[in-house]
Rosetta silent file (secondary structure, phi, psi, omega in degrees, C-alpha in Angstrom):
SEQUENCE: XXXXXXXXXXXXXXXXXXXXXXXXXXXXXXXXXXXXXXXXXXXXXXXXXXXXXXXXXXXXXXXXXXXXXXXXXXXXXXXXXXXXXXXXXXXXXXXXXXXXXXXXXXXXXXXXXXXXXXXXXXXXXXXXXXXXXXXXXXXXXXXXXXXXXXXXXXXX
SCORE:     score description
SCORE:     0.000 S_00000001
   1 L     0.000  151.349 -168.136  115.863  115.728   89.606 S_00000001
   2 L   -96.179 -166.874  173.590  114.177  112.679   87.967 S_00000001
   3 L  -148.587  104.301  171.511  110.216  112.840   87.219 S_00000001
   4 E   -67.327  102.614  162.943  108.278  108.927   87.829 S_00000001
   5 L  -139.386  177.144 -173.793  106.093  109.326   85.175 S_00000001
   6 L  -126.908 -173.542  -93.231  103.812  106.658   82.793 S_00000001
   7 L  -154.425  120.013  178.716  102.856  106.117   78.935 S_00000001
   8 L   -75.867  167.402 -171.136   99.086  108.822   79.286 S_00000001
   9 L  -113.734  168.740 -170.424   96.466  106.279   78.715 S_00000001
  10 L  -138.515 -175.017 -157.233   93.947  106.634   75.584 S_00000001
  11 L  -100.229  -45.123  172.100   90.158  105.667   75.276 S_00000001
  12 L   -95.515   64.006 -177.198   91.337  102.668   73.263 S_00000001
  13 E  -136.047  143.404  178.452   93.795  101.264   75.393 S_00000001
  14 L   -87.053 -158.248  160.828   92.985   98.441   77.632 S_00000001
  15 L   -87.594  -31.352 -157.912   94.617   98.263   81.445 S_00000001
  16 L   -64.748  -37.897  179.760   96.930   95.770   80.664 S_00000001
  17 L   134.763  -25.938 -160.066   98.369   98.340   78.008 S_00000001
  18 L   -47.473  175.187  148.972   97.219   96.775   74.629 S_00000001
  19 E   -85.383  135.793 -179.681   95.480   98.520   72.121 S_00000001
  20 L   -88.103  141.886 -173.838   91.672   97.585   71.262 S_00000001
  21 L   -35.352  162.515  161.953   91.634   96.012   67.813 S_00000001
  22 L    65.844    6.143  179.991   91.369   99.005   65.204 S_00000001
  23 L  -103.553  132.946 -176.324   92.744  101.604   67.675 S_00000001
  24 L  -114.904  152.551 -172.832   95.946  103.446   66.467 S_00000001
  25 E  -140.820  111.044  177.367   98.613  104.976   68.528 S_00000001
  26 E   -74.840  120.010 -178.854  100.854  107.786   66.512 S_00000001
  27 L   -47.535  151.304  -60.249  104.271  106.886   66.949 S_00000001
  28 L   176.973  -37.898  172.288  106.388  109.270   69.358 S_00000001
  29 L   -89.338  -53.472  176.517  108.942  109.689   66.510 S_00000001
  30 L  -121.783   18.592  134.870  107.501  110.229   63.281 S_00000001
  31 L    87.660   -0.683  178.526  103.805  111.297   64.495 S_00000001
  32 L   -82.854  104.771 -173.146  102.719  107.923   61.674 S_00000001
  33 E   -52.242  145.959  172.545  100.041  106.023   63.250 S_00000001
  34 E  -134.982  173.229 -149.170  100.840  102.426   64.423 S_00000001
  35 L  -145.481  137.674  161.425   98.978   99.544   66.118 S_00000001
  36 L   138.638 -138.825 -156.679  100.462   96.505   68.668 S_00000001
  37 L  -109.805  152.634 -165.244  101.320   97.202   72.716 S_00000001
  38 L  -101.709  123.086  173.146  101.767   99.869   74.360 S_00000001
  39 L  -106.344  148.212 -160.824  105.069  100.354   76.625 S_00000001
  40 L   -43.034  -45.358 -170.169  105.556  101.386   79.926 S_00000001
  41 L  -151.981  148.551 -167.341  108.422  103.223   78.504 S_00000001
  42 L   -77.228  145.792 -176.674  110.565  103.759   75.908 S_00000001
  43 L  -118.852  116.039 -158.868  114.043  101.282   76.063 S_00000001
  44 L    62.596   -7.002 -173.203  116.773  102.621   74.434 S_00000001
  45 L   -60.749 -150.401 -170.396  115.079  104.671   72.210 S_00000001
  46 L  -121.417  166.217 -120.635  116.560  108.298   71.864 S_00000001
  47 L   -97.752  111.592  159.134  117.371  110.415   74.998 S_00000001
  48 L   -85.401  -15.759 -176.135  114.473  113.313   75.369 S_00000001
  49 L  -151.997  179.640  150.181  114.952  114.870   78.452 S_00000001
  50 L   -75.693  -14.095 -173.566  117.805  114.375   80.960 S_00000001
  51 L   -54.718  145.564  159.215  115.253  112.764   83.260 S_00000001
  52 L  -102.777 -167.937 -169.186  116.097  109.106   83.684 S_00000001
  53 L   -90.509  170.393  159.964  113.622  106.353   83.201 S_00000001
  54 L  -139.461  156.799  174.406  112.634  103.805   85.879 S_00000001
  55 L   -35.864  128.772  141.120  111.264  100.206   86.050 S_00000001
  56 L   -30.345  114.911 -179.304  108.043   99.012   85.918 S_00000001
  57 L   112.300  -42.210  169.357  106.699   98.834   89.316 S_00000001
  58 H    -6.745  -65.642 -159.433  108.971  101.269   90.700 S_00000001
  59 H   -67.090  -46.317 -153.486  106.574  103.792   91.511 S_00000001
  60 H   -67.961  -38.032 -168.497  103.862  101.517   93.530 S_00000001
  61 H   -31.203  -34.322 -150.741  107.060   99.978   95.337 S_00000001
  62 H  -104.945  -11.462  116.703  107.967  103.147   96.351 S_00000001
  63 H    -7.292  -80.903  164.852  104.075  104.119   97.088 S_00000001
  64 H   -39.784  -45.734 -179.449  104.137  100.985   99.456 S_00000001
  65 H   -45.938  -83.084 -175.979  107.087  101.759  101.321 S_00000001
  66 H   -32.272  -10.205 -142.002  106.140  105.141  101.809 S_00000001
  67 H  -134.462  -17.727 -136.740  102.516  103.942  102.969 S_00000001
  68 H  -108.970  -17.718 -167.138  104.242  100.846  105.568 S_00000001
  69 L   -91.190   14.209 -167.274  105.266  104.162  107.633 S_00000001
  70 L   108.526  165.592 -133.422  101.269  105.128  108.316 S_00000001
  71 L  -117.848  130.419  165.038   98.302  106.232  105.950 S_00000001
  72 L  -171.505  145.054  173.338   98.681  109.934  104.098 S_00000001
  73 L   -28.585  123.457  167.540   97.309  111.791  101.228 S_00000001
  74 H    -8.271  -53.875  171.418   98.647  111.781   97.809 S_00000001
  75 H   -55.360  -65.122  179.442  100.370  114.969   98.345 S_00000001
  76 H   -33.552  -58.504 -148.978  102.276  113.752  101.729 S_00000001
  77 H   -73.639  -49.909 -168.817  103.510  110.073   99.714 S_00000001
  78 H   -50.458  -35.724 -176.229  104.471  112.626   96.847 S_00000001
  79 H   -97.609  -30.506  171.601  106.503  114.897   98.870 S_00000001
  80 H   -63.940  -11.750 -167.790  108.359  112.357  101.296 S_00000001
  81 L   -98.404  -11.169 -168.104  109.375  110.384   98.626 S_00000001
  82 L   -97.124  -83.237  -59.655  110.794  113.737   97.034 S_00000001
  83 L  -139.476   -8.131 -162.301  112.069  114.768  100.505 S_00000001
  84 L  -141.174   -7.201  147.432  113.883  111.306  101.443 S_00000001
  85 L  -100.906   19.247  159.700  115.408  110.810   97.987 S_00000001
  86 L    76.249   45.465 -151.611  116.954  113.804   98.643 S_00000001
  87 L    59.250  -45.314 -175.648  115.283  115.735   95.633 S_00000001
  88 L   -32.305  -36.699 -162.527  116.620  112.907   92.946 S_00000001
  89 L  -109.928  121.017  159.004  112.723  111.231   92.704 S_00000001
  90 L  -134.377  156.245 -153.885  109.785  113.499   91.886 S_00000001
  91 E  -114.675  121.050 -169.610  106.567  112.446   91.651 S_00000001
  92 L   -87.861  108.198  154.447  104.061  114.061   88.945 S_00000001
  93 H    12.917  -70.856  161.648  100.247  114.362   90.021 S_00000001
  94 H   -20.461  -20.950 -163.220  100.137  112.395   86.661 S_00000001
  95 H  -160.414    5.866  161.451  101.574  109.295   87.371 S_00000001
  96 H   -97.724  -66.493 -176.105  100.823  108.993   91.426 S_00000001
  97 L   -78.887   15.842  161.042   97.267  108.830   91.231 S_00000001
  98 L   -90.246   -6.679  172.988   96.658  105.936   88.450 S_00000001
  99 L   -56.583  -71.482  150.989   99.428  104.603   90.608 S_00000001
 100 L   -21.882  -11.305 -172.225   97.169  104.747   93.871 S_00000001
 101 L  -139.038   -3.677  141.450   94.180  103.314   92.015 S_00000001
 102 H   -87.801  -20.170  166.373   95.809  100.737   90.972 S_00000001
 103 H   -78.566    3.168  173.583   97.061   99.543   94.199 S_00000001
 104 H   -77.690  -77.138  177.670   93.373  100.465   95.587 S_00000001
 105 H   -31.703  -33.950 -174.868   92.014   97.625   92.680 S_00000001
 106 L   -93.606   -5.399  150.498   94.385   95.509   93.708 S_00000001
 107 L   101.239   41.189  177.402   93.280   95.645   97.294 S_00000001
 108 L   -74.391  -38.053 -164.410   97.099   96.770   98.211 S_00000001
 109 E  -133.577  171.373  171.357   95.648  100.201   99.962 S_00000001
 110 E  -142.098  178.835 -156.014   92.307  101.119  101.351 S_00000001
 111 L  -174.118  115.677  107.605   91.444  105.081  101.166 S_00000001
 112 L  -108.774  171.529 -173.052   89.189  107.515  102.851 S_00000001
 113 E   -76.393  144.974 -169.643   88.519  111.022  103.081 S_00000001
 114 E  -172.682  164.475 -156.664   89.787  112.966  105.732 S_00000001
 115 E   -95.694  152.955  145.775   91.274  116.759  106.560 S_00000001
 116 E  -118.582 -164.838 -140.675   94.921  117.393  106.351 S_00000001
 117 L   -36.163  -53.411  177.235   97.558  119.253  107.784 S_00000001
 118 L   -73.658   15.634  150.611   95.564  122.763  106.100 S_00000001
 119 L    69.542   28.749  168.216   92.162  121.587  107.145 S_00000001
 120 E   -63.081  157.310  120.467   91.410  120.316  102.883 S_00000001
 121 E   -59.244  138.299 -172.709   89.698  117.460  102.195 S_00000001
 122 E  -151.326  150.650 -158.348   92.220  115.044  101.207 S_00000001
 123 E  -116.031  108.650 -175.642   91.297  111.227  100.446 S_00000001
 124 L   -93.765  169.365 -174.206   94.505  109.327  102.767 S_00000001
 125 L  -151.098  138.935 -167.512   95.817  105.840  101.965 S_00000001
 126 E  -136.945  133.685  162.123   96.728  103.273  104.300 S_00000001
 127 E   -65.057  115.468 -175.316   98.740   99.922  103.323 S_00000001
 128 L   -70.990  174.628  159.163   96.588   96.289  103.796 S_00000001
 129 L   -71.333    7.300  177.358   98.086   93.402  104.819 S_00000001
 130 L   -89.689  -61.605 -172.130   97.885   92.219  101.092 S_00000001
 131 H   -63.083  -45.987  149.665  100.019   94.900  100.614 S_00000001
 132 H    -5.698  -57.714 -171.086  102.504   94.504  103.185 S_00000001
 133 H   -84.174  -19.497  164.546  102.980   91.241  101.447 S_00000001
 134 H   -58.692  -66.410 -161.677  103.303   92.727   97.867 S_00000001
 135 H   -60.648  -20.083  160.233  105.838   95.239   98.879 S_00000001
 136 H   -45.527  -40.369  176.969  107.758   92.185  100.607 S_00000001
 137 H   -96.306  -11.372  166.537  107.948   90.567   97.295 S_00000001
 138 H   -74.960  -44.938 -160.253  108.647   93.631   95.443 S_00000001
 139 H   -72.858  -21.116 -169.980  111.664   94.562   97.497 S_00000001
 140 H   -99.776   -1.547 -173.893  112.995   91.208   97.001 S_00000001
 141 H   -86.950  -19.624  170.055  112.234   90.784   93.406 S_00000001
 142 H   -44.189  -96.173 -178.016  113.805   94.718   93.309 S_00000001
 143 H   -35.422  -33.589 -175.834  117.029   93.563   94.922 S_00000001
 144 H   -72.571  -49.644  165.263  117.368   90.678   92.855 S_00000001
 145 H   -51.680  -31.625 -171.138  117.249   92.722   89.756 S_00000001
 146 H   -79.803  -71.638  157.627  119.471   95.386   91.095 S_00000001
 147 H    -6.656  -59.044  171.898  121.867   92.418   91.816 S_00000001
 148 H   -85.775  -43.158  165.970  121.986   91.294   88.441 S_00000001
 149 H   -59.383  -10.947  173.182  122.307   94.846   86.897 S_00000001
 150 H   -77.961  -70.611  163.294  125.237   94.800   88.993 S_00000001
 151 H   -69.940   -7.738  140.719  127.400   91.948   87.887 S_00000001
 152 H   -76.258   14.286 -168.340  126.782   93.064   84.198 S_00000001
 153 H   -90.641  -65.637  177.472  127.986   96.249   85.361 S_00000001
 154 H   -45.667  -43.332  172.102  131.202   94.507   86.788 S_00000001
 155 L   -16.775   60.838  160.967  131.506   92.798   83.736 S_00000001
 156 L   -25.882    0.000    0.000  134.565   93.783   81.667 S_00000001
């Protein structure tokens, strides 16, 4: 089973990912601090888990989708997306909602509170028509990319 997860964020870290001048980030390998940008993920580095990694963007894409089929709760996008990738994609608390708040900022989703299925309060998300048109351009910038990992694949 895979895990969609992101890079935890720090107090000096901007959103973009940077670092704020004079803010240190201890490297992941040898625990020695270092300074410069922050990455979604590591690329190529060396293999820590069996999980694999996924693209940047991945997650909201798959957020969006999941949202184009009617407005639900954090939990709900978390478990259909586990439940319709057959187990392969699961989605960590961790790394759905800064997902969800960023596609709120970006005016992608809109969100209010409301009960679910177990009578909770649960805050649902519904896809705008901004978003509509993001995930349109994600799926095709998606495909395109898939596309291309594909004929270096074929590649002898």
């Amino acid at each position: 089973m895979a895990t969609i997860r992101s890079n935890p964020g720090t107090v000096d870290q901007l959103p973009s990912g940077r670092l704020l001048p004079g803010a240190a980030e201890k490297s992941l390998l040898t625990g020695v601090p270092t300074q410069g940008v922050l990455f979604h993920r590591l690329s190529m580095g060396p293999i820590r888990s069996t999980e694999p990694d996924f693209l940047p963007g991945t997650l909201e894409m798959l957020i969006l989708q999941t949202l184009s089929r009617g407005a639900n709760h954090g939990y709900g996008i978390a478990q259909h997306i586990q439940q319709i990738s057959n187990d392969a994609l699961k989605i960590g608390e961790g790394s759905l909602y800064p997902a969800l708040q960023r596609l709120l900022m970006n005016d992608y989703v809109v969100a209010e509170w409301g009960l679910s299925e177990n009578n909770r309060r649960a805050r649902f998300y519904k896809i705008t028509a901004t978003g509509r048109k993001q995930l349109a351009q994600e799926k095709r910038n998606f495909d395109a990319l898939l596309a291309g990992i594909a004929r270096v694949m074929e590649t002898p």
